[in-house]
C-alpha positions as CSV (number, residue, x, y, z in Angstrom):
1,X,-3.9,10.0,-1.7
2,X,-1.4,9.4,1.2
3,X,-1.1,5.7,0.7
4,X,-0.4,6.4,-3.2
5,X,2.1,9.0,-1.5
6,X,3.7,6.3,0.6
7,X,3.6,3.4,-2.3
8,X,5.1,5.6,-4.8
9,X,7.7,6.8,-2.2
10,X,9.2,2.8,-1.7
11,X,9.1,2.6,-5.3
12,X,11.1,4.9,-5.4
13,X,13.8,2.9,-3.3
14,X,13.9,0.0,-5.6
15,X,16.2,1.5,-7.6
16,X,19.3,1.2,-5.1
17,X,21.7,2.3,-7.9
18,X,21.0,3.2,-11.9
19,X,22.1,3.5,-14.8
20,X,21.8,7.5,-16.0
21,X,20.0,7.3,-20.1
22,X,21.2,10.3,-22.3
23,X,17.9,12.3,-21.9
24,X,18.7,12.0,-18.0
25,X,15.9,9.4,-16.9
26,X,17.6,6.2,-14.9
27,X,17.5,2.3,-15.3
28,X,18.2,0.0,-12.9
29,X,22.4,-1.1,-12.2
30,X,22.9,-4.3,-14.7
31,X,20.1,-3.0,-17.0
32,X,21.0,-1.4,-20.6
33,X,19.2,2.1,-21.4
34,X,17.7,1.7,-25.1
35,X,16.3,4.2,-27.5
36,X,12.2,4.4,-27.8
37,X,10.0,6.2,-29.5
38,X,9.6,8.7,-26.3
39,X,12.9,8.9,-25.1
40,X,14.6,6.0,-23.6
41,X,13.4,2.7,-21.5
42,X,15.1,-0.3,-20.0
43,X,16.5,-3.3,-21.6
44,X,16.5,-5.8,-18.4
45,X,20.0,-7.2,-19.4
46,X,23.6,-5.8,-19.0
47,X,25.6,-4.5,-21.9
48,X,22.4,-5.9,-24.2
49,X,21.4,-5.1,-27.5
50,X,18.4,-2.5,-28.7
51,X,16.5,-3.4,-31.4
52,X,14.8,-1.5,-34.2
53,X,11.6,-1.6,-33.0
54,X,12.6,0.5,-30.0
55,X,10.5,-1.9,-28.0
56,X,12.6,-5.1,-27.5
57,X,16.3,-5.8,-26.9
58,X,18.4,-8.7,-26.7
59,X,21.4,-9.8,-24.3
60,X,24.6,-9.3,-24.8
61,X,26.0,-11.2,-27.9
62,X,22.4,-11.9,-29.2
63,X,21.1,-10.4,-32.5
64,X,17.9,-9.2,-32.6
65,X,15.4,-10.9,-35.3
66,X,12.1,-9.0,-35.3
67,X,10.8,-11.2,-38.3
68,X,10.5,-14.7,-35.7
69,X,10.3,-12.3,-32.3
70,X,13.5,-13.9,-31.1
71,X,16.8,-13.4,-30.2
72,X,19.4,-15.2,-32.3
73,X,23.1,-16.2,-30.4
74,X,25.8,-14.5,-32.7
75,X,27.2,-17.1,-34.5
76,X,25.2,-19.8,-33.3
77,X,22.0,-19.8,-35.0
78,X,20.2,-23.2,-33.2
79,X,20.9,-20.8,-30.0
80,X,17.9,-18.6,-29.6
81,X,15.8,-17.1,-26.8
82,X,12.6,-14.5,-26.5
83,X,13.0,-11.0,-27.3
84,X,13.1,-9.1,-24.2
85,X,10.6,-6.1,-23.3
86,X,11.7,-2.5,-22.3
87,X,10.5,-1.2,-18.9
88,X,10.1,2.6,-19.0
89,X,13.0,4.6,-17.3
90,X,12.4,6.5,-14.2
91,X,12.7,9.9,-13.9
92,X,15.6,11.0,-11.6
93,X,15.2,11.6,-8.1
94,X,14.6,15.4,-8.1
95,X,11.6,14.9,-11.0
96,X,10.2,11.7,-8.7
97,X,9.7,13.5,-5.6
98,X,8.0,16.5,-7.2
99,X,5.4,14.2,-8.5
100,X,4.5,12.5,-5.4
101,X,3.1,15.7,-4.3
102,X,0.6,15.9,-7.5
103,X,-2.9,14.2,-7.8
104,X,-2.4,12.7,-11.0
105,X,0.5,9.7,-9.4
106,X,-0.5,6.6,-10.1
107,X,1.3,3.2,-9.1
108,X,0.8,-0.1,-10.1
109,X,2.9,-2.9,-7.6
110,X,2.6,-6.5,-7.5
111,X,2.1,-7.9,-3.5
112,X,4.5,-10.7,-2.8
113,X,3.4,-10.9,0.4
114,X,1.1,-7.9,3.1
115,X,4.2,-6.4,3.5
116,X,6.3,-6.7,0.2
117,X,5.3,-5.0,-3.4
118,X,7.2,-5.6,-6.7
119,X,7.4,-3.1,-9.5
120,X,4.1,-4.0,-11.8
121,X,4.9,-6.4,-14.9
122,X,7.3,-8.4,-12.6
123,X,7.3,-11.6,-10.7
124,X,8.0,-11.9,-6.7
125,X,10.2,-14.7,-6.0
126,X,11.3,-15.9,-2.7
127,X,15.3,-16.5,-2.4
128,X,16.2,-19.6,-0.3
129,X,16.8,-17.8,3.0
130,X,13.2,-16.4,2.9
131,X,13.7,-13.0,1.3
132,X,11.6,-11.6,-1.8
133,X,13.0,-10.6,-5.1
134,X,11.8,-9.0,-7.9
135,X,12.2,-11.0,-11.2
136,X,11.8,-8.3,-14.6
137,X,9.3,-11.2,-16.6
138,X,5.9,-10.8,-15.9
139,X,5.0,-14.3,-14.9
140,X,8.6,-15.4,-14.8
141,X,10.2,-18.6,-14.0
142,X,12.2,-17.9,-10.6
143,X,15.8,-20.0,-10.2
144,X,16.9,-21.7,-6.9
145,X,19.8,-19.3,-6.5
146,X,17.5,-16.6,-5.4
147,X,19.7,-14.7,-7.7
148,X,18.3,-15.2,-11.5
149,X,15.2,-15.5,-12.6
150,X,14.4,-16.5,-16.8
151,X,10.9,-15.2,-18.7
152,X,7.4,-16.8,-18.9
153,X,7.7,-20.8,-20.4
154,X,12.0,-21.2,-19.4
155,X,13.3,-22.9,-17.0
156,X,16.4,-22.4,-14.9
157,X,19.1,-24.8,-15.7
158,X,21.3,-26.8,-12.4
159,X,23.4,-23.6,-12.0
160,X,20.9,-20.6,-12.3
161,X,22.4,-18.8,-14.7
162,X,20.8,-19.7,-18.1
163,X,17.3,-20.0,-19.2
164,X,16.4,-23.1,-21.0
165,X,13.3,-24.3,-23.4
166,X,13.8,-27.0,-25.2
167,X,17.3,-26.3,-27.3
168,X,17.4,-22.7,-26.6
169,X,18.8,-21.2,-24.3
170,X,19.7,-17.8,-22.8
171,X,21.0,-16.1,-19.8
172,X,19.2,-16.0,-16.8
173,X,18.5,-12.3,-15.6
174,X,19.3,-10.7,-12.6
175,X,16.8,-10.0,-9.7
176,X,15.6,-6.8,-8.5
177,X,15.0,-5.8,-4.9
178,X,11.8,-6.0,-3.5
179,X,10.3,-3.3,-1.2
180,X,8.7,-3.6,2.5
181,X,5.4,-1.3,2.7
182,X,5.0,0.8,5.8
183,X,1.3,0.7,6.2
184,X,0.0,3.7,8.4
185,X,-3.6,4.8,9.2
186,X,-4.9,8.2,9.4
């Protein structure tokens, strides 16, 4: 129980700032707070667009298209790029640090490395001066930059910030931080 304690206490610091939802649970700075079908989750794209579904969203200037599971660039319809997946919000601070105290926490992190966990459903990448990241795709595609990372089957293009397969492309996402674990023994 104390290790769960300790996890889902550095969890709780990879949120460095947020974005406050309108039913008061947070999303990570650069992410867009979308309507669900419990309340609200995170769209892992700045100023993007929620669709229907309340389970997807697109970036900025995309159009959600549920029928083909793809975003569509406004106005350029050969432009397209993969829906993107809501992460649930986090409760704020006060409501986090009750539940570390219950029984019932659970935490699911992915290791980068013995000492560095990512949030689970994302991708540790390693920026070029050694440091970890977290990227928001499960199984994503990390860029050189050590900045952007793009989802599961794009590639970064030369300058990091789009995501290209084949003709599509779409704008690379920011990182997330990583966290050290403290491991202690009782």
């Amino acid at each position: 129980m104390k290790m769960i304690a300790v996890v889902m206490l550095l969890m709780v610091g990879l949120v460095t700032s947020s974005t406050v939802c309108p039913d008061g649970n947070e999303c990570p700075d650069d992410y867009t707070c979308c309507k669900t079908q419990s309340g609200y989750g995170c769209c892992p794209a700045p100023h993007a667009v929620c669709c229907a579904d309340e389970k997807h969203c697109c970036p900025e200037g995309y159009i959600c298209n549920l029928s083909t599971g793809q975003c569509d660039k406004a106005g350029l319809p050969f432009f397209k790029g993969p829906l993107l997946r809501q992460v649930p919000a986090k409760e704020p601070e006060t409501l986090r640090s009750a539940a570390v105290g219950s029984e019932s926490v659970s935490v699911s992190v992915v290791y980068c490395d013995s000492y560095t966990v990512c949030p689970d459903r994302t991708t540790c990448c390693k920026s070029p001066y050694g440091q970890w990241y977290c990227c928001p795709y499960s199984m994503g595609s990390c860029c050189r930059d050590g900045v952007h990372c793009c989802p599961h089957g794009y590639q970064c293009d030369p300058t990091s910030t789009y995501c290209r397969r084949g003709g599509f492309s779409l704008l690379a996402s920011p990182r997330l931080p990583s966290q050290r674990v403290e491991t202690t023994e009782e």
